[in-house]
C-alpha positions as CSV (number, residue, x, y, z in Angstrom):
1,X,-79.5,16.4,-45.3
2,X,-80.0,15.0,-41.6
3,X,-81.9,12.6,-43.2
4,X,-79.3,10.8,-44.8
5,X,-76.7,10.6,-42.0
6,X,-78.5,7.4,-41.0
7,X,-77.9,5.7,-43.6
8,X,-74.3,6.6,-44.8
9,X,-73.3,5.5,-41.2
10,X,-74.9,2.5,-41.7
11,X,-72.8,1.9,-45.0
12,X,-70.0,2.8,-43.6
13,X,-70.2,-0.2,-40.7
14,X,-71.3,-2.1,-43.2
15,X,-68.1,-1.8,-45.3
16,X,-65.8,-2.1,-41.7
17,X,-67.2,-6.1,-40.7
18,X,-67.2,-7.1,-43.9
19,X,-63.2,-6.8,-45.1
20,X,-61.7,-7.4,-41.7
21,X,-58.9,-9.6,-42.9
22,X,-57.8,-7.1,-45.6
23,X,-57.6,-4.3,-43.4
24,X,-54.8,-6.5,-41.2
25,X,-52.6,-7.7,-44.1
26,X,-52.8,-3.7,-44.7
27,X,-52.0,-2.9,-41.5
28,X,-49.3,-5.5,-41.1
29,X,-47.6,-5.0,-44.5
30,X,-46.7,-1.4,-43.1
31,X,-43.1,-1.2,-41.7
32,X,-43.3,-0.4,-38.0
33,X,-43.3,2.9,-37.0
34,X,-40.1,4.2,-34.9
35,X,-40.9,4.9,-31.3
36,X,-40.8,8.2,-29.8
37,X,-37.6,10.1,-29.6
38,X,-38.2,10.0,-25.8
39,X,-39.6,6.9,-25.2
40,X,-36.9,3.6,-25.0
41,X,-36.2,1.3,-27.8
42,X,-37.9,-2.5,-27.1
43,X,-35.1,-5.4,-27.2
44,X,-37.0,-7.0,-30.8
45,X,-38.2,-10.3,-30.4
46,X,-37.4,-13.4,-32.8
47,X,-40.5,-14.5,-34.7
48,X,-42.3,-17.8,-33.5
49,X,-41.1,-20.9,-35.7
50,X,-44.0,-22.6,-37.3
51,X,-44.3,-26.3,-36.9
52,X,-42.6,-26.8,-40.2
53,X,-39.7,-25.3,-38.8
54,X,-39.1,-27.1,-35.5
55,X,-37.6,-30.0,-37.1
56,X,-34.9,-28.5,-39.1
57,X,-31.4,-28.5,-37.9
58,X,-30.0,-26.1,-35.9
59,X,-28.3,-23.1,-38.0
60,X,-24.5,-23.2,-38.2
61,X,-22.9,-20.2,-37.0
62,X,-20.9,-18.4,-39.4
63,X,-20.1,-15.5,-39.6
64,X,-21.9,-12.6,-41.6
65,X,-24.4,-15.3,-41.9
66,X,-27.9,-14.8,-40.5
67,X,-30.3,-17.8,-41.0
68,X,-34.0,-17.1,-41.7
69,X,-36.5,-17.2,-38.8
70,X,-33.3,-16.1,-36.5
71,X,-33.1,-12.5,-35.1
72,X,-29.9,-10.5,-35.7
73,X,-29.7,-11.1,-31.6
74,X,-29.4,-14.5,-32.0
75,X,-26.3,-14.6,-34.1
76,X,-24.5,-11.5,-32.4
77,X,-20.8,-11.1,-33.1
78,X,-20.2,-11.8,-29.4
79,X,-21.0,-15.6,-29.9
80,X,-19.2,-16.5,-33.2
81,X,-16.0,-14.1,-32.4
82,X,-14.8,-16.6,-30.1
83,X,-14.0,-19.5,-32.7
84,X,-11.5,-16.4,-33.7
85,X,-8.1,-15.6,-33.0
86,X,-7.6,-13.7,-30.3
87,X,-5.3,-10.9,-32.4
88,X,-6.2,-10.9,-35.8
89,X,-10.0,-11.6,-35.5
90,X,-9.8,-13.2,-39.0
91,X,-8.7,-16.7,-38.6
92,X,-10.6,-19.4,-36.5
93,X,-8.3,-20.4,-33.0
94,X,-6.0,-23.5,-33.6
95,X,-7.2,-26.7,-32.2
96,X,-4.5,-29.8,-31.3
97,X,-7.2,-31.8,-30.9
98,X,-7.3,-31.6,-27.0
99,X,-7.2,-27.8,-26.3
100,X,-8.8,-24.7,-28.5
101,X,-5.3,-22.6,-28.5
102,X,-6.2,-19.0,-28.4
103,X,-4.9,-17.8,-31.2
104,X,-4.8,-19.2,-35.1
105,X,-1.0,-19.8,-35.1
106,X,2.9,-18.8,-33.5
107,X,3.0,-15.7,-35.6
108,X,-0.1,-13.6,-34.2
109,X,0.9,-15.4,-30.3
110,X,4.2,-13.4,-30.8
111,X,3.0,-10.2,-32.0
112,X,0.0,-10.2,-29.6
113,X,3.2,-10.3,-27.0
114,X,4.7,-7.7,-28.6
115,X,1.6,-5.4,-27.6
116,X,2.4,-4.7,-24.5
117,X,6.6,-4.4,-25.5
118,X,8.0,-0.9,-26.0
119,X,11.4,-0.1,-28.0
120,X,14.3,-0.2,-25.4
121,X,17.4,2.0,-26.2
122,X,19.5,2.1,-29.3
123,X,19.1,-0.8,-31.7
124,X,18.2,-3.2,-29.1
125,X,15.0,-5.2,-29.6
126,X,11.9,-4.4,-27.2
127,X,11.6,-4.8,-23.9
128,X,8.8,-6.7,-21.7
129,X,6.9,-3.8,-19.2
130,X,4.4,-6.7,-17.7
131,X,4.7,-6.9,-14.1
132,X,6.5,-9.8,-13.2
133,X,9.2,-9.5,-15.8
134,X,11.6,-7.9,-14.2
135,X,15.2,-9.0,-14.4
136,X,16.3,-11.7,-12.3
137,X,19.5,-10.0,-10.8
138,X,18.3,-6.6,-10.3
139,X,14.4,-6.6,-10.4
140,X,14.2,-3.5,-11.4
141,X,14.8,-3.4,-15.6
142,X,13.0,-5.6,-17.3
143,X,14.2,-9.2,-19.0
144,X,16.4,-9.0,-22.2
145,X,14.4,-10.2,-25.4
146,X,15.5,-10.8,-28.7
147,X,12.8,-10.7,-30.4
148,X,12.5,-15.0,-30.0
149,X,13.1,-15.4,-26.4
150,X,13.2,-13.8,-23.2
151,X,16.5,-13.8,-21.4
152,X,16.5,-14.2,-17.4
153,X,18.5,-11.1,-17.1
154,X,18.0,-7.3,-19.1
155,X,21.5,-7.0,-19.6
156,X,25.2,-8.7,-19.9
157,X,25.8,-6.8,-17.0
158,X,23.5,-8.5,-14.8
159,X,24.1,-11.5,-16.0
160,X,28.2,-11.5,-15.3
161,X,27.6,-10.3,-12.2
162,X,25.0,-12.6,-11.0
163,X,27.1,-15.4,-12.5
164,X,30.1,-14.0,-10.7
165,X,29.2,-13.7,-7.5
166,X,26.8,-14.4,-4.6
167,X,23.8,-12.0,-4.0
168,X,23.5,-12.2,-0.4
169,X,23.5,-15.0,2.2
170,X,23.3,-18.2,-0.2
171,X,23.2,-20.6,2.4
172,X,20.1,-20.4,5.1
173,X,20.0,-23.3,7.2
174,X,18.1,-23.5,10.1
175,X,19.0,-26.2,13.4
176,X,15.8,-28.3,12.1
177,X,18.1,-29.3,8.8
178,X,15.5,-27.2,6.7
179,X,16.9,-24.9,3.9
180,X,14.2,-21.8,3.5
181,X,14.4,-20.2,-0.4
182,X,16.9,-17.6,-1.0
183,X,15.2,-14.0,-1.3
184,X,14.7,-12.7,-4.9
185,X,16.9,-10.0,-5.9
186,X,16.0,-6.6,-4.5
187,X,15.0,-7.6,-1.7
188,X,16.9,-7.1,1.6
189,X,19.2,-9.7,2.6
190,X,18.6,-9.5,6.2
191,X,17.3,-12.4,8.2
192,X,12.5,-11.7,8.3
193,X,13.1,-8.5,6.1
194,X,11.6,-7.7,2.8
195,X,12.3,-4.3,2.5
196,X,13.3,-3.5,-1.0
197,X,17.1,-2.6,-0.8
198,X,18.8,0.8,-0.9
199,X,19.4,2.2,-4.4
200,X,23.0,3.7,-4.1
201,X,23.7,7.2,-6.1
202,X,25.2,5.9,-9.4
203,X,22.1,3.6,-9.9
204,X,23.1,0.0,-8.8
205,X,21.3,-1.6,-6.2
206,X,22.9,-2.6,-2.4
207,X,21.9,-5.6,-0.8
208,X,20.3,-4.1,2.3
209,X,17.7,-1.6,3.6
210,X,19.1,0.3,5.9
211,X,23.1,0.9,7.5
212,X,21.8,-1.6,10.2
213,X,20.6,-3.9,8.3
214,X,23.8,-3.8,6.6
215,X,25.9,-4.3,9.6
216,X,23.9,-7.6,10.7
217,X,24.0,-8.9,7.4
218,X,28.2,-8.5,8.1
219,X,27.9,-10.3,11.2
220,X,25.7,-13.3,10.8
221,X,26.3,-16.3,12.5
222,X,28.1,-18.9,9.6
223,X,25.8,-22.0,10.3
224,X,22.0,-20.2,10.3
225,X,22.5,-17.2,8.5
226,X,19.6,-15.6,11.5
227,X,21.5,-13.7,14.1
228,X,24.6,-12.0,14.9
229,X,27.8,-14.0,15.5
230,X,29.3,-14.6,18.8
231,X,32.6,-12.1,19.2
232,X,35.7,-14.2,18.7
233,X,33.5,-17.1,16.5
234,X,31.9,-18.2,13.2
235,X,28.6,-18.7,15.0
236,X,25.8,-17.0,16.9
237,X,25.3,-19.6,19.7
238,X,26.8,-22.7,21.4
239,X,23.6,-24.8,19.6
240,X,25.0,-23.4,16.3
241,X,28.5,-24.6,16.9
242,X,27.5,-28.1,18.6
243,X,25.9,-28.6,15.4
244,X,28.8,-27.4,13.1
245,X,31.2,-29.8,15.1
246,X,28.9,-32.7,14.5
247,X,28.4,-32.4,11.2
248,X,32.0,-31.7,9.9
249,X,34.1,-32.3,8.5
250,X,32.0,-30.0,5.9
251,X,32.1,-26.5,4.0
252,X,29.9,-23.6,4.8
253,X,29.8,-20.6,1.9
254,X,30.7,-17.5,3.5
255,X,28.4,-15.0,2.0
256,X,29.7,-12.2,-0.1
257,X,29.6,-8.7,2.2
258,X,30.4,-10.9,5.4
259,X,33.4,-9.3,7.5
260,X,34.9,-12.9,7.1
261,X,34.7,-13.0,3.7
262,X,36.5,-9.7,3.7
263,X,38.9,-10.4,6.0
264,X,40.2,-13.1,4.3
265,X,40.0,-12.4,0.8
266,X,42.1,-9.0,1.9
267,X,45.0,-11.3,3.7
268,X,44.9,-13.2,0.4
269,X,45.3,-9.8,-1.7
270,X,48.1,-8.3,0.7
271,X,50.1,-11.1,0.8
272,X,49.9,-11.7,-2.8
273,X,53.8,-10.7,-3.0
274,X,55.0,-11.8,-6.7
275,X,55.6,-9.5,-9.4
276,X,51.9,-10.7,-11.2
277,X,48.7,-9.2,-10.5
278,X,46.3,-10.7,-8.0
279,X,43.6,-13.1,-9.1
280,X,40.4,-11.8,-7.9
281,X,38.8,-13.7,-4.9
282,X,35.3,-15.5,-6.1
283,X,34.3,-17.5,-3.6
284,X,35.2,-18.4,0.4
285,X,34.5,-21.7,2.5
286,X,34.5,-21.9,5.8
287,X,36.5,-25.4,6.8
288,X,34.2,-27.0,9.7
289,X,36.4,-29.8,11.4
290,X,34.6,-32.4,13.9
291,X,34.9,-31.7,17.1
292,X,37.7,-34.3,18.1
293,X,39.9,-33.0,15.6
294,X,39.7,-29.5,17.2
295,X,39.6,-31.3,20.1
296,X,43.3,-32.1,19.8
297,X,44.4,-28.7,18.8
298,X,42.7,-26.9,21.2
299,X,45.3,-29.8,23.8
300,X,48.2,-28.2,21.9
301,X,47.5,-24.6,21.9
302,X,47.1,-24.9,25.4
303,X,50.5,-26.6,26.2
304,X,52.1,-24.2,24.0
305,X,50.8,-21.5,25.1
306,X,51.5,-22.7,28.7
307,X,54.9,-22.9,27.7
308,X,55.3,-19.6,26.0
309,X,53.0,-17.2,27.7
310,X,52.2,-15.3,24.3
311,X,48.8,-13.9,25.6
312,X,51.0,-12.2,28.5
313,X,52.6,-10.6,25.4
314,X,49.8,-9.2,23.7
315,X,49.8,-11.9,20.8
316,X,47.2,-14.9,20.5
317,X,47.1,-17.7,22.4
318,X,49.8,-20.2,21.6
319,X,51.3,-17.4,19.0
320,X,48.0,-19.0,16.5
321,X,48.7,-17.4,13.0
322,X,47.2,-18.0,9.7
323,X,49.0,-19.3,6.8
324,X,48.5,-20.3,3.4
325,X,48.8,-23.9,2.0
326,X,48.3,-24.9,-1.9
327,X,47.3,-28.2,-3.0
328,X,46.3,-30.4,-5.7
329,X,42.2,-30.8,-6.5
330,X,40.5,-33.8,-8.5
331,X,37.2,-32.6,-7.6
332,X,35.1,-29.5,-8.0
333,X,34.7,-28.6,-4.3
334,X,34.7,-25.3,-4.4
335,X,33.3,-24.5,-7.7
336,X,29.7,-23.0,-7.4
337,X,27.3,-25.3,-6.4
338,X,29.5,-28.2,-5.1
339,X,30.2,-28.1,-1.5
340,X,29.9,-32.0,-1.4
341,X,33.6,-33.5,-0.5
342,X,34.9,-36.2,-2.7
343,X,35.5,-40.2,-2.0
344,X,38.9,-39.8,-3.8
345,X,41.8,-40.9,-1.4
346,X,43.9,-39.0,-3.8
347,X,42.6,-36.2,-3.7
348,X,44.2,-33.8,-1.2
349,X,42.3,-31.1,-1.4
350,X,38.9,-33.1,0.0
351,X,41.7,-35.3,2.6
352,X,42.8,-32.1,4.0
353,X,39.1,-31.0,4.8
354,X,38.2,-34.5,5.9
355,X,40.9,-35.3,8.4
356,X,43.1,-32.0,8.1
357,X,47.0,-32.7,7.6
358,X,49.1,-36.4,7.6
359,X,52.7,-36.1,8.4
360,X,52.7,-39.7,7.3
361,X,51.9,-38.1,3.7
362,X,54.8,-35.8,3.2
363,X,57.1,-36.4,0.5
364,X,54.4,-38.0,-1.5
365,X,53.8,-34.6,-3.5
366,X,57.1,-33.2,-3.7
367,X,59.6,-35.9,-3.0
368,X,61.4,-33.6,-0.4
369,X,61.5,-30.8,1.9
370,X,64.4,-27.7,2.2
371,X,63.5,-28.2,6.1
372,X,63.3,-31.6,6.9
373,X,59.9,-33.5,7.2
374,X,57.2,-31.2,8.3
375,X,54.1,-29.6,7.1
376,X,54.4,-26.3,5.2
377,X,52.8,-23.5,5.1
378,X,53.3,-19.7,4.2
379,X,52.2,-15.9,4.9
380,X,52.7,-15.1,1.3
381,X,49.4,-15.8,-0.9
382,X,51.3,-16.4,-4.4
383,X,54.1,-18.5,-2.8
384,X,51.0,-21.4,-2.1
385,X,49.8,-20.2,-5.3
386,X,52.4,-22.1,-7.0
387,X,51.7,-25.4,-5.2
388,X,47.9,-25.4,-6.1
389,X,46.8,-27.5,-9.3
390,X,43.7,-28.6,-10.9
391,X,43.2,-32.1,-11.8
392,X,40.2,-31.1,-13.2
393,X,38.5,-28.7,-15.7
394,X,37.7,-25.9,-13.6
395,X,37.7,-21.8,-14.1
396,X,39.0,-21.8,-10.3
397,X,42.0,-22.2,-8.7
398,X,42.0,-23.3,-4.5
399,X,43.9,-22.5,-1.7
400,X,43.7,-22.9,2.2
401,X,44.2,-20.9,5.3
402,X,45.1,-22.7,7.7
403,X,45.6,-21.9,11.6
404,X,48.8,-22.9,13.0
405,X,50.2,-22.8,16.1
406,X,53.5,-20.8,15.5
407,X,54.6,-20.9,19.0
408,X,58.4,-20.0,19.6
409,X,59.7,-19.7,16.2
410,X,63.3,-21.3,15.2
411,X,64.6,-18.8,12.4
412,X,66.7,-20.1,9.3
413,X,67.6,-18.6,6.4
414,X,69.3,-21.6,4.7
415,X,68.0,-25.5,4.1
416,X,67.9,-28.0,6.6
417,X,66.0,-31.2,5.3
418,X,67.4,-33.4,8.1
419,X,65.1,-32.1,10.5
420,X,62.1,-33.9,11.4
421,X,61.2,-31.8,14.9
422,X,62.2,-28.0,15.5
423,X,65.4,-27.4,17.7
424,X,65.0,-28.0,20.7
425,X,63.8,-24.9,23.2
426,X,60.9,-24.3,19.7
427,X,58.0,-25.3,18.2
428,X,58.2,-24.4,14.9
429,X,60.8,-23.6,12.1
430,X,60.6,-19.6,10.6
431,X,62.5,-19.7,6.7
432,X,62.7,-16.2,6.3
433,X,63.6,-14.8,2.7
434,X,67.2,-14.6,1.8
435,X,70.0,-16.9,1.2
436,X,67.9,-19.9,-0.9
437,X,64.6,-18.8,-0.3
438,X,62.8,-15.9,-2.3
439,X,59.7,-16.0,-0.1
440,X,58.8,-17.4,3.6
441,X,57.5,-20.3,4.8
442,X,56.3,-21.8,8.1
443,X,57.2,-25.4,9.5
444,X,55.3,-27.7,12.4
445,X,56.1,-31.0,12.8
446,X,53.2,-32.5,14.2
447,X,49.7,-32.9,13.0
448,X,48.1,-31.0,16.2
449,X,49.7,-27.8,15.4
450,X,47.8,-27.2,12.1
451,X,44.0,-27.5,11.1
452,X,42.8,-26.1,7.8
453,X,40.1,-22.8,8.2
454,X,38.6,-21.2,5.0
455,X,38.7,-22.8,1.1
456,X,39.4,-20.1,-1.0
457,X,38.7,-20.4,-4.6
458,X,39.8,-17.3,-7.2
459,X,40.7,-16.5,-10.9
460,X,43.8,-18.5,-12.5
């Protein structure tokens, strides 16, 4: 038996070199074995191209298409998947021949938008949540959209009101002539502060930080819009007001919240004296005169006041008062947006800014006057009313204050249209209601005893 173990192992060798290639195609036809559970699964590797192959054409990517001699790595779904559309996956992107769009068309843009949109209240359509969307008035709800386009405001309530009035100082120039951008909404109004504003108990939003922010944004100089105002003036500094009185004649937009503004539009509302409800107050200009115009008041007030010691008496210098004048308008100063004054010589609203009031003019409007010829005015709000017209298409009416020097008053109760001067001993004529008036008025007779002060523009 040990003799033959030679020679079987001989056989057996014999048998191994001589079907070498046979044994290979064996081996190789076998599918690979998996690895080890434990061991890591090799990245598989694309099979060599043969000569033959090298010269074909590149595959075209397609998808669910694999071409031979390629490895499922090759041809992942990362690399064709961006020919798709970037919501449906199904469709390949639109092209306009300059720019691969990413999606195949308008409808899956909008309802890829609509992702990110969650159902607002009742039946209203859905509401944007992205950052950045936020209403333009409030910043805090997010923009209105009806299901086609996306409003600038989340509700009609926003939108009246920022229509309807002025969010904050409107008007920031600075003594270089620059106008820095208005602060978004939500943001406190106070000059280098962007602090969001105070949220008040029912909800809406204030326009300041804190109490003393509040109280500076009351008190800001008229010109700048930076620092507090001088007491007894418009304007924080003597720079400011050089400026002002070199630039006039011009209007300045009082900002809504400004103690001016409600000082004024409150004399406007209190002496609103006729049986009709008062027209709310939208916006208020202050009138800036150049400086020789003030110039010559300022001469007056002094003479008068020399004359009539009203300080002494605990009144104002020169017995200064405000009183209302009405007037006609061709232009739209006034209306938002236009604070440019007109070339119109016939317009009297802009001629009263420019060069305050012509004695030379009177009669022109009304053909007379119950007191002579004079320049009228009057404390009661609805009495101007009636002398203010639009000869323009406009959803505001305007009216001035004016400051007059009152001085010593003549009283009269009936008319008098001889006069062309107050009696002598006065320096200005008093109608006080009764007899053929129903409301008062006030009478100068020279151009230095009147210069016009704020624009007021409200509600028909």
């Amino acid at each position: 038996m040990a003799a033959h173990i030679p020679t079987v192992l001989s056989l057996l060798g014999t048998a191994a070199s001589a079907y070498p290639t046979i044994a290979a195609k064996f081996a190789g036809s076998q599918p690979s074995q998996p690895p080890p559970p434990t061991a890591p699964q090799a990245v598989p590797v694309a099979p060599q191209q043969t000569t033959s192959n090298a010269s074909t054409s590149a595959p075209i990517n397609l998808p669910g298409s694999v071409p031979n001699g390629y490895s499922s790595l090759s041809s992942s779904p990362g690399n064709f998947s961006n020919t798709l559309c970037d919501y449906c996956h199904l469709r390949p992107k639109y092209t306009d021949g300059v720019k691969v769009h990413p999606y195949c068309g308008k409808t899956c843009a909008n309802k890829d938008k609509l992702k990110n949109w969650t159902p607002a209240m009742g039946n209203q359509p859905p509401q944007m949540t992205v950052p950045g969307a936020n209403c333009d008035f409030c910043s805090v709800r997010p923009k209105y959209f009806d299901g086609t386009k996306t409003h600038p405001f989340c509700s009609k309530a926003c939108a009246k009101n920022a229509n309807s009035q002025t969010h904050g100082p409107v008007r920031k120039q600075t003594l270089n002539g620059t106008t820095p951008a208005s602060k978004a909404p939500g943001i406190c109004q106070a000059p280098n502060c962007q602090s969001a504003v105070y949220t008040n108990a029912n909800g809406s939003l204030g326009e300041y930080c804190s109490m003393a922010h509040k109280t500076l944004g009351e008190t800001l100089c008229l010109m700048c819009l930076q620092a507090p105002k001088m007491k007894l003036s418009h304007f924080c500094s003597q720079a400011c007001t050089d400026k002002v009185e070199k630039m006039g004649p011009m209007v300045l937009e009082v900002p809504i919240g400004h103690e001016t503004f409600k000082s004024v539009a409150d004399q406007f509302k209190t002496s609103w004296r006729h049986g009709t409800q008062c027209p709310p107050v939208r916006r208020i200009y202050k009138i800036c005169s150049p400086a020789s115009s003030l110039a010559t008041y300022s001469t007056y007030k002094a003479a008068v006041e020399a004359r009539g010691q009203f300080a002494s008496q605990g009144r104002s210098a020169g017995n200064e008062n405000r009183r209302w004048h009405g007037t006609r308008r061709e232009c739209h100063l006034g209306d938002r947006g236009h604070t440019q004054l007109c070339a119109s010589p016939t317009c009297s609203l802009c001629c009263i800014v420019k060069t305050s009031y012509d004695l030379n003019l009177f009669g022109k409007k009304t053909g007379w006057g119950r007191f002579g010829r004079g320049i009228y005015t009057s404390s009661t709000s609805s009495k101007s009313n009636d002398y203010s017209h639009n000869d323009c298409k406009s959803n505001l009416k305007a009216i001035i204050l004016n400051k007059v020097i009152v001085g010593k008053g003549y009283k009269l109760t009936h008319d008098l249209t001889s006069l062309t001067s107050p009696p002598a001993g006065f320096d200005s004529v008093l109608a006080e209601k009764g007899g053929s008036l129903n409301y008062d008025e006030l009478v100068v007779y020279t151009n230095d005893a009147i210069r016009p002060s704020f624009l007021v523009m409200y509600e028909p």
